[in-house]
Each structure stands twice: as structure tokens, then as C-alpha cells.
DRENRODREN-397735 format. One record per residue (C-alpha): residue number from 1; residue in one letter; x, y negated, z negated. Coordinates in Angstrom, 2 decimals, always signed. Layout:
<sites>
+-----+---+---------+---------+---------+
:   k : r :       u :       v :       w :
+-----+---+---------+---------+---------+
: NUM : a :       X :       Y :       Z :
...
+-----+---+---------+---------+---------+
</sites>
This chain:
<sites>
+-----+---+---------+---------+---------+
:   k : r :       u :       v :       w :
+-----+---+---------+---------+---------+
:   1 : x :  -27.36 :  -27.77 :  +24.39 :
:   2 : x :  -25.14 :  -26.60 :  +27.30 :
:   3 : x :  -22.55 :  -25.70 :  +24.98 :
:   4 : x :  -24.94 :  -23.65 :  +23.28 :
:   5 : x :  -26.48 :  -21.63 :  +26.61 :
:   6 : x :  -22.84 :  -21.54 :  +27.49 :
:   7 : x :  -21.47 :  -19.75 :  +24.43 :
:   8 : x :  -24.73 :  -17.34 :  +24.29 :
:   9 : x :  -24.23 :  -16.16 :  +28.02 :
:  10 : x :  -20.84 :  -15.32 :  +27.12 :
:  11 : x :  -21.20 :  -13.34 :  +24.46 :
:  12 : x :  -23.77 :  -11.36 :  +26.56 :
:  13 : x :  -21.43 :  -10.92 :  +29.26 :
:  14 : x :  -20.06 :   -7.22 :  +29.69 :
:  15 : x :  -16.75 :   -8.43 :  +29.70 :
:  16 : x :  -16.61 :  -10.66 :  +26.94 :
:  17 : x :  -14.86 :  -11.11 :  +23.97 :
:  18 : x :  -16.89 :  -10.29 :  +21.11 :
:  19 : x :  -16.44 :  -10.32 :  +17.59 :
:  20 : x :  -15.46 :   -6.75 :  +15.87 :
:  21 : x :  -18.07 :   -5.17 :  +14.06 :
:  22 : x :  -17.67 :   -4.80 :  +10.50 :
:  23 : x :  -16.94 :   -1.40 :   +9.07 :
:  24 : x :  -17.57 :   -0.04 :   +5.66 :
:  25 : x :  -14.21 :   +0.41 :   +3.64 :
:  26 : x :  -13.49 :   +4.15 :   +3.84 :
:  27 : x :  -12.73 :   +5.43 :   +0.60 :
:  28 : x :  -10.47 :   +8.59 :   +1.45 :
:  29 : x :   -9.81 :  +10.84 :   -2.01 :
:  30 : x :   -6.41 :  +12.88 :   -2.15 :
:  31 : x :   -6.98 :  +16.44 :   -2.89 :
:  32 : x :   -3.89 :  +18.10 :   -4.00 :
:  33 : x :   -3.85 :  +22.34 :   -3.57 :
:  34 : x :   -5.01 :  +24.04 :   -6.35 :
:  35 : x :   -1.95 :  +25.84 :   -8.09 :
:  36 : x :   -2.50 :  +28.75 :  -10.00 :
:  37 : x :   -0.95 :  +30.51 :  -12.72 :
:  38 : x :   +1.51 :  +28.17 :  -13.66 :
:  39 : x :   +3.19 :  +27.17 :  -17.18 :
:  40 : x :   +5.19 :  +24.90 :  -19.19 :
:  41 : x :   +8.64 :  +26.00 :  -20.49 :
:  42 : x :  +10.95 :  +24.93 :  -22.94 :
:  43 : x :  +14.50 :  +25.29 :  -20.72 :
:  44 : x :  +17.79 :  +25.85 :  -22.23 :
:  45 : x :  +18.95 :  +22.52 :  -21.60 :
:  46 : x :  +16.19 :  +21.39 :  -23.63 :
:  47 : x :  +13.89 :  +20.01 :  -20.52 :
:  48 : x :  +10.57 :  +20.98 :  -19.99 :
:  49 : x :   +9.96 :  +22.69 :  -16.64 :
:  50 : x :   +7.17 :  +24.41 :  -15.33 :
:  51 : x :   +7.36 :  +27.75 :  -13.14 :
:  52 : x :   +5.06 :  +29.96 :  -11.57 :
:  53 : x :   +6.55 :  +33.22 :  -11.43 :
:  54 : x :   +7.12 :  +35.80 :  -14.60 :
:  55 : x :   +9.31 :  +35.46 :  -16.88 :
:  56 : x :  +12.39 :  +37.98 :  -16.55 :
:  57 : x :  +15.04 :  +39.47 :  -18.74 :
:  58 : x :  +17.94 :  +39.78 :  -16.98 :
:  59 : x :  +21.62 :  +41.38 :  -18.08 :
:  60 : x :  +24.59 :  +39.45 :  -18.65 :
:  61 : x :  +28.06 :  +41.13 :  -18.05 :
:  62 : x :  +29.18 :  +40.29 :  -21.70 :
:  63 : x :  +26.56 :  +42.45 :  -23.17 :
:  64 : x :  +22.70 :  +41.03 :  -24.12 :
:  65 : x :  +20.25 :  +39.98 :  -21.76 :
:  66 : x :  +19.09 :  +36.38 :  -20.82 :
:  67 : x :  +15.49 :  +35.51 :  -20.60 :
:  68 : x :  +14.54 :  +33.27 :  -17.60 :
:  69 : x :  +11.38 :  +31.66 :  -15.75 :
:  70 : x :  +11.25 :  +32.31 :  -12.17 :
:  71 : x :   +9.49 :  +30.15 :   -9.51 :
:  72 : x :  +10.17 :  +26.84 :  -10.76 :
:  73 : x :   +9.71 :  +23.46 :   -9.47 :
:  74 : x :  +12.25 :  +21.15 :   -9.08 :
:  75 : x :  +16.04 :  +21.81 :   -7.76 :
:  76 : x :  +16.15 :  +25.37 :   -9.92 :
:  77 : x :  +13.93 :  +28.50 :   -8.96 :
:  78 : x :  +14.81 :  +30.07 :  -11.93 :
:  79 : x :  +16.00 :  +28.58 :  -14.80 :
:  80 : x :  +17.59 :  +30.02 :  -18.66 :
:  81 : x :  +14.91 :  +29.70 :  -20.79 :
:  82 : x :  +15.59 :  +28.46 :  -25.20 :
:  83 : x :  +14.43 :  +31.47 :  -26.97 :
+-----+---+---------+---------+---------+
</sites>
């Protein structure tokens, strides 16, 4: 019985050690940033990438032109496209 009055007069002590409330789990939700305007293109290595920018024709000192994506992901911002 003393042990008892004993351990209830200690847990209403200010000082006390008490025993940590329990907390919901927090379920937290990643949200990536919306990206807009992006597409899927065929490269001319024959990888898919995907770019966000417009697609551009641009002259090649032989003669012709070479069609490219612009604003792509990965180590490349702008990358030969396969025609």
C-alpha cells in the first residue's frame, strides 16, 4: 500500500518523470510542383527524354538543319531529336 501512495505522489509531483503521451502517427503526403507543358521525346540516341521548352530547328554548317527539344531534364538541356 505504501508502494502504491508512493508511486502516485510521484507521478503528481511537478518534477517528475512521467510517461510521454502518445501521439497520433502523422501521416505527411509529398506534393511534388506541378510542371507544366512538358512532353515525351523520342531522342536521337534512341532514349526517351522529356523537355519543356519548344522544339527548335537549328542550322548545321554542312548544310540542313537539325531539329532539337530544348529544356530537358537530365544532364542535356537540349538534345537532337530522331525525326
Amino acid at each position: 500500500m505504501k508502494a502504491l501512495a508512493a508511486l502516485l505522489l510521484s507521478l503528481s509531483l511537478p518534477n517528475s518523470q512521467s510517461l510521454p503521451l502518445l501521439r497520433k502517427p502523422v501521416q505527411r503526403t509529398v506534393v511534388s510542383p506541378a510542371r507544366k507543358g512538358g512532353r515525351w521525346y523520342l531522342a536521337d540516341n534512341g532514349h526517351a527524354v522529356y523537355c519543356y521548352g519548344p522544339v527548335k530547328l537549328l542550322p548545321q554548317p554542312e548544310g540542313g538543319f537539325l531539329r532539337v527539344a530544348t529544356f530537358c531534364r537530365g544532364e542535356n538541356p537540349i538534345v537532337p531529336l530522331r525525326d
